[in-house]
Structure formats: structure tokens, C-alpha cells
C-alpha positions in Angstrom: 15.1 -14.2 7.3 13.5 -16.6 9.3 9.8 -15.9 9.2 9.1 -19.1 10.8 10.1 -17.7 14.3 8.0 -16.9 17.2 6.5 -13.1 16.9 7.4 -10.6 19.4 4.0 -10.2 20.9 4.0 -13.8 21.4 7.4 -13.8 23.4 4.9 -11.3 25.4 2.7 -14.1 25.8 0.0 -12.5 23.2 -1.6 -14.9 20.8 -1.5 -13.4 17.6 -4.8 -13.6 15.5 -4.2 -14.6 12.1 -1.6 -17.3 11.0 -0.2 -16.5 7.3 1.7 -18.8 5.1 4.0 -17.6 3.0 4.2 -19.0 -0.7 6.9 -17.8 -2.7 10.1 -15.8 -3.0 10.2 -14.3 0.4 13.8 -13.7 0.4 13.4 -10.6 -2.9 14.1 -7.5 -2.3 10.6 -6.6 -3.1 9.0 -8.4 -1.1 11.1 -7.5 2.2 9.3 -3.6 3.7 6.2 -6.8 3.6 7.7 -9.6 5.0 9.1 -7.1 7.9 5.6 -6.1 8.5 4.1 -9.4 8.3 6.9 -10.8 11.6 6.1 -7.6 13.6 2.4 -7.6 13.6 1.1 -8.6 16.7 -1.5 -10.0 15.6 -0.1 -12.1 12.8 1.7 -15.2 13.3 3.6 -16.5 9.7 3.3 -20.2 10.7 4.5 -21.8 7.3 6.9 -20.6 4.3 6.9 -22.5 1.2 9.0 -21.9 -2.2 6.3 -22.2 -4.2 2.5 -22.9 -4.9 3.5 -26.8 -5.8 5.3 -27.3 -2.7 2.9 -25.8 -0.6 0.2 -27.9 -2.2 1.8 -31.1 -1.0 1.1 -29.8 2.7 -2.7 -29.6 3.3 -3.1 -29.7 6.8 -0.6 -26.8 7.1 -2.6 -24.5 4.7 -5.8 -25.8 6.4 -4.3 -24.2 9.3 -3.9 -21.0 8.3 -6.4 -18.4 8.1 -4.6 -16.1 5.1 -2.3 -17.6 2.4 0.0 -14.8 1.0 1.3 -15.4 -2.7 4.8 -13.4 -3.6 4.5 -13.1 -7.6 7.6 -11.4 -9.0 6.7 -11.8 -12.9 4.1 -12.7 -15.0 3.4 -16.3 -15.4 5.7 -17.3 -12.3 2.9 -19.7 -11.6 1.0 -22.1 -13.6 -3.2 -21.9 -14.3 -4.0 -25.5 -12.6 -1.7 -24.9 -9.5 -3.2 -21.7 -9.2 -6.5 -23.0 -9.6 -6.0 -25.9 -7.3 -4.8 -23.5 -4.6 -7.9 -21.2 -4.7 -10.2 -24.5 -4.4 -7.8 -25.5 -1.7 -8.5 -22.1 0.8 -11.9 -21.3 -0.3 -13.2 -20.8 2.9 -9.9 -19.0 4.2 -8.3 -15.4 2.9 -6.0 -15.8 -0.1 -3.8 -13.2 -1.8 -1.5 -12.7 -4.2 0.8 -9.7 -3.8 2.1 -8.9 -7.3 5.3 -6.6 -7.9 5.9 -4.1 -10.2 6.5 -6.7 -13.0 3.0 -7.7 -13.1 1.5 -4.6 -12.9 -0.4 -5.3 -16.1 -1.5 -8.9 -15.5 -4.8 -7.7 -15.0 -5.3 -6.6 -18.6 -3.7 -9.3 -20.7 -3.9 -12.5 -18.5 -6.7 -14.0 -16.0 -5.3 -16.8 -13.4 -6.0 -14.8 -10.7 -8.8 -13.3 -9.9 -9.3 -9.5 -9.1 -10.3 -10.2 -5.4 -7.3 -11.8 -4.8 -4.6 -9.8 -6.1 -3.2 -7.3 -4.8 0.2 -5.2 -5.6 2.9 -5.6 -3.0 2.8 -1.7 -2.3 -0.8 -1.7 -1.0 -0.5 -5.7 0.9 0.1 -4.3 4.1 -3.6 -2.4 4.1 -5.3 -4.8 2.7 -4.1 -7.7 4.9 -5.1 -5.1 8.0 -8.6 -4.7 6.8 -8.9 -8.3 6.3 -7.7 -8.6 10.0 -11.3 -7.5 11.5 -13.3 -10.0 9.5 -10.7 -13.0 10.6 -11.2 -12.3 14.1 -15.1 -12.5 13.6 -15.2 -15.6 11.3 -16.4 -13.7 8.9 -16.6 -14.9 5.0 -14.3 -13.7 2.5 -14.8 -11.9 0.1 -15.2 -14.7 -2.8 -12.9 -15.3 -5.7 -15.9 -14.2 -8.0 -16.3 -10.9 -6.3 -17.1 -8.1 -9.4 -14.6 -4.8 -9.5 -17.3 -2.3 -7.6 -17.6 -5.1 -4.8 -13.7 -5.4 -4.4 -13.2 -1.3 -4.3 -16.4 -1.3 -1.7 -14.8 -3.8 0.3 -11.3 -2.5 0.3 -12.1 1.1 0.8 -10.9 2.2 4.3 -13.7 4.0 6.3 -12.5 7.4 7.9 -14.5 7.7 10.9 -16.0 11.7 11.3 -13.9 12.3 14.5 -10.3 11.2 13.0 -7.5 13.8 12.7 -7.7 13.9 9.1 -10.3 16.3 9.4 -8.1 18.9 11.2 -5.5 19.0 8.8 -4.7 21.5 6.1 -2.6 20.0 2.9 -1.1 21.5 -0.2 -0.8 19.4 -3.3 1.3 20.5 -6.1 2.2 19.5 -9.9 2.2 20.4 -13.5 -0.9 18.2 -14.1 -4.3 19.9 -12.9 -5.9 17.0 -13.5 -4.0 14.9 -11.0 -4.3 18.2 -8.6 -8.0 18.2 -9.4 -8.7 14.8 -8.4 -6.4 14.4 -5.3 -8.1 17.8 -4.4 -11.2 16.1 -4.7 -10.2 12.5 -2.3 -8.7 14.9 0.3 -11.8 17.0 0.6 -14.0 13.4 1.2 -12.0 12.8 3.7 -12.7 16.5 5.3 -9.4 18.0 4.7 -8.7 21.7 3.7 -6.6 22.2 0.8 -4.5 24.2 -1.3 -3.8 23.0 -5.1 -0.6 24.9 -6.6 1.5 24.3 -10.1 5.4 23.4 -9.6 7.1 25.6 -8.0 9.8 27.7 -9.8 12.9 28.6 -7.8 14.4 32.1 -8.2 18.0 32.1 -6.7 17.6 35.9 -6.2 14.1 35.6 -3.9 14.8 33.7 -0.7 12.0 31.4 0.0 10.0 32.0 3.5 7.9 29.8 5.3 4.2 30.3 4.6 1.5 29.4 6.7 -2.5 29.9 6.1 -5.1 31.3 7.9 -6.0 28.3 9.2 -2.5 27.6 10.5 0.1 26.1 8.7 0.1 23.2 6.3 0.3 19.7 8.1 1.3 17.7 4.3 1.9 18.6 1.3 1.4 16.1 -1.8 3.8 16.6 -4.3 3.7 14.8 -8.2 6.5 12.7 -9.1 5.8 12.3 -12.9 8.0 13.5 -14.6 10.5 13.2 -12.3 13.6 15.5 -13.0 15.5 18.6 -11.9 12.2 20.7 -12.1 10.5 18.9 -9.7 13.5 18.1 -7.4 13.6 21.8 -7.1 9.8 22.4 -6.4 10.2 19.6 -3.8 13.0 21.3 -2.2 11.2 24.9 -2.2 8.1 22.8 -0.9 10.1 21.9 2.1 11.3 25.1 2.7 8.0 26.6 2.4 5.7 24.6 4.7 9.0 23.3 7.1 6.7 21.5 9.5 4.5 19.2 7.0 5.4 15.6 6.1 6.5 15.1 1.9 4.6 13.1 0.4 5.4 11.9 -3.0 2.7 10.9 -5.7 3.8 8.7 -9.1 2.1 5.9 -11.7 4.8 3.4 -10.5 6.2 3.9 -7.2 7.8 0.4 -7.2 10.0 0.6 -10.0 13.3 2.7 -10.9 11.8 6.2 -9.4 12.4 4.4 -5.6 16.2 4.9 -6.4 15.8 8.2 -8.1 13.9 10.1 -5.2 16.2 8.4 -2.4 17.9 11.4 -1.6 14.4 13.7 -1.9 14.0 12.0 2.1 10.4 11.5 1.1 7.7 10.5 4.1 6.0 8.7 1.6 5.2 7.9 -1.6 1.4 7.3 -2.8 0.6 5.1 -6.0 -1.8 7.1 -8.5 -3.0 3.8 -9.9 -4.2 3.0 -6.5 -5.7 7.0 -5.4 -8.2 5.9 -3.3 -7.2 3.1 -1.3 -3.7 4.6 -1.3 -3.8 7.8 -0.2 -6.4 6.7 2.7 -4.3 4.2 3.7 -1.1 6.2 4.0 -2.9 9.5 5.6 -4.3 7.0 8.7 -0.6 5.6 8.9 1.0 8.9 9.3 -1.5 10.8 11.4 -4.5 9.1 12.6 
């Protein structure tokens, strides 16, 4: 893929906002729903690519010109401490992340080379990179490398304003944990919507299943729990559908981004939400879907 090329809003003669480089392994499977993202945004312009944080490092005055430097990190240690180091002293005053895969979904317990402000997994890169989008077309200062935990969740947490759509929607989330119901139950209702909290749902061939609707009018999404994923809950998910036909599917697992993607392929899923990643998540993928 040649990221290098001229966006489609600026074929339209729109200049795009924020220039990205790319540092890494653009070309991974991975990496590619963000990389797609990242050449349609109109206002995002991916003015450089480089193999590697060394290589990149020999071009100064290309980084200098770029107002967010995106990392692709496939596995722990891909990079080393003092190029890592010398990268974050390099765009202090720009935007830096690194957007981590699945593989280095425990970095952040058992090694420190990159700060917590400026990782982010590869699942939730798109929203982040949107909300940084605001403060780069204000100058704004980023968020600093030092940034504590509460500061990072404060600034990444997406702000539903009172008059959004969300609050005219009625969801149903189901699952064998309550606790998982309990506290998805708990984010929705923040965010003003009505909802419904059930167990799995247990098929009996000899009932047929009818739509159901509630007395507020039918269910708009329904947020169903992945873990553990098997023939029980492929059968809940199918009665789910059958049950609230008009809603969007969303699915809800621990690791979204490893062998479950191929697993729930034929489920025809709208979505699927990270539970390590509730809050920011779950807002991010209700304002894509029906804001």
C-alpha cells in the first residue's frame, strides 16, 4: 500500500490537518483496518513511512514536519530503550504514539520503554488519534510523556454531549457473567441509555423464538459477551438476533485482537468492543455507529 499518496480530500483540493508519519511494519495484517483509516481521513495526510524507529531517526526535518508520529509495535521489545528514548526527545512538542498489537498487550506490566500516554493498542488507535485531532488544529500541547494514569483516562475519555442519540436508545446486554452485565449496565446508563441486562439465552428447538420489543419500543443494540466463546453463546447470539431483528450485534471479549476475530467471523458481528478498554471502547464504538 502506498501510504505516501495524495489523500482523497486533497485530490478535492482540501488540505488535510494533521500530517502522520508512519514508523514501522505498516504492511501487517494488523495494522491494515488502521492504516486504511489513516489514508481516508480527510483530515490526515500520512506524509512519511519509515521501517523503523532507527531509520526514521536519520530524517529530522521529516519528523519535524509532522505533527503526530505513529509507532506499529507487533511484539515486545521490537524496539530498543535508547531509540525509543531518542524518539520521544525528538517529538516532544508534537503528538507521539505507539499502537501496540495484541502481542504486547502486557508490556505495560512487565516492561517500561514507553510511557503510558503514549501507547495505545492498535484496536482503539483510530479514537484516540480523532481526539487528538481537535487539539492539533488549535496548537494545543500534548498531553506530556509524564502524564500519570487518571490524567491519561481524563484526557482520552470521549465526552457525550446531552443532546446525542445515544440517549434515545434502548440496549440489551447479555452473558453468563453478572458482573460484566453489571458494569456495562452501569457505562450505558452514564451515557443516558435504557437497558435491559439478561443471562445467555438458552435455545429450545420446540419454542420458536419471536421478536420482542419493550415498552419503550424496540431494542436499538444489544451487547452480547464473547468469553467463553463456544456453541452456547453462538446459539444465544443467534436467538439474540432473532429476538430484537432490528438492533446492531455487538460483541464484547478480553482480547478482541487475537484468535476469537476468526472464530466469530461467521457470527456477522457490527462490532466488537474490548473489555480491557470498557470505557473508552464502548464510547467510542456507540458514537461510530449511531451518533
Amino acid at each position: 500500500m502506498n501510504t505516501v499518496a495524495p489523500s482523497a480530500a486533497e485530490t478535492k483540493g482540501h488540505t488535510p490537518l494533521c500530517r502522520v508519519a508512519l514508523v514501522g511494519p505498516a504492511g501487517r495484517r494488523e495494522f491494515r483496518e488502521l492504516i486504511s483509516w489513516l489514508c481516508e481521513h480527510e483530515d490526515i495526510r500520512v506524509s512519511d513511512e519509515f521501517s523503523d524507529i532507527e531509520t526514521a531517526l536519520q530524517h529530522p526535518d521529516r519528523l519535524a514536519e509532522s505533527q503526530l508520529t505513529v509507532v506499529l509495535q507487533s511484539y515486545s521489545d521490537q524496539y530498543a530503550a535508547p531509540a525509543i528514548d531518542q524518539l520521544i526527545g525528538q517529538t516532544l512538542f508534537q503528538r507521539l504514539l505507539c499502537c501496540y498489537g495484541a502481542w504486547c498487550e502486557s508490556d505495560g506490566r512487565n516492561r517500561t520503554l514507553w510511557p503510558d500516554a503514549l501507547r495505545v493498542p492498535v484496536r482503539l488507535a483510530q479514537s484516540v488519534i480523532e481526539l487528538e485531532l481537535p487539539g492539533i488544529g488549535a496548537e494545543a500541547d500534548p498531553i506530556p510523556p509524564t502524564a500519570a494514569r487518571d490524567e491519561i483516562f481524563a484526557h482520552r475519555l470521549i465526552d457525550v454531549p446531552a443532546g446525542t442519540r445515544l440517549r434515545e436508545l434502548n440496549a440489551v446486554i447479555i452473558g453468563p457473567d453478572r458482573v460484566i452485565r453489571r458494569t456495562v449496565n452501569a457505562t450505558l446508563k452514564e451515557l443516558g441509555m435504557r437497558t435491559i441486562s439478561l443471562p445467555l439465552i438458552v435455545v429450545n428447538p420446540r419454542t420458536a423464538i419471536r421478536p420482542q420489543e419493550t415498552p419503550r419500543g424496540p431494542i436499538h443494540m444489544v451487547l452480547h459477551d464473547l468469553d467463553p466463546y463456544g456453541s452456547a453463546i453462538s446459539e444465544s447470539l443467534q436467538a439474540a438476533r432473532q429476538m430484537f431483528p432490528s438492533a446492531k450485534i455487538f460483541g464484547l471479549a478480553t482480547m478482541p485482537d487475537s484468535g476469537l476475530t476468526a472464530e466469530i467471523d461467521d457470527e456477522h458481528l457490527d462490532d466488537v468492543v474490548p473489555k480491557l478498554d470498557l470505557q473508552h471502547g464502548l464510547q467510542w464504538k456507540l458514537t461510530q455507529h449511531f451518533s
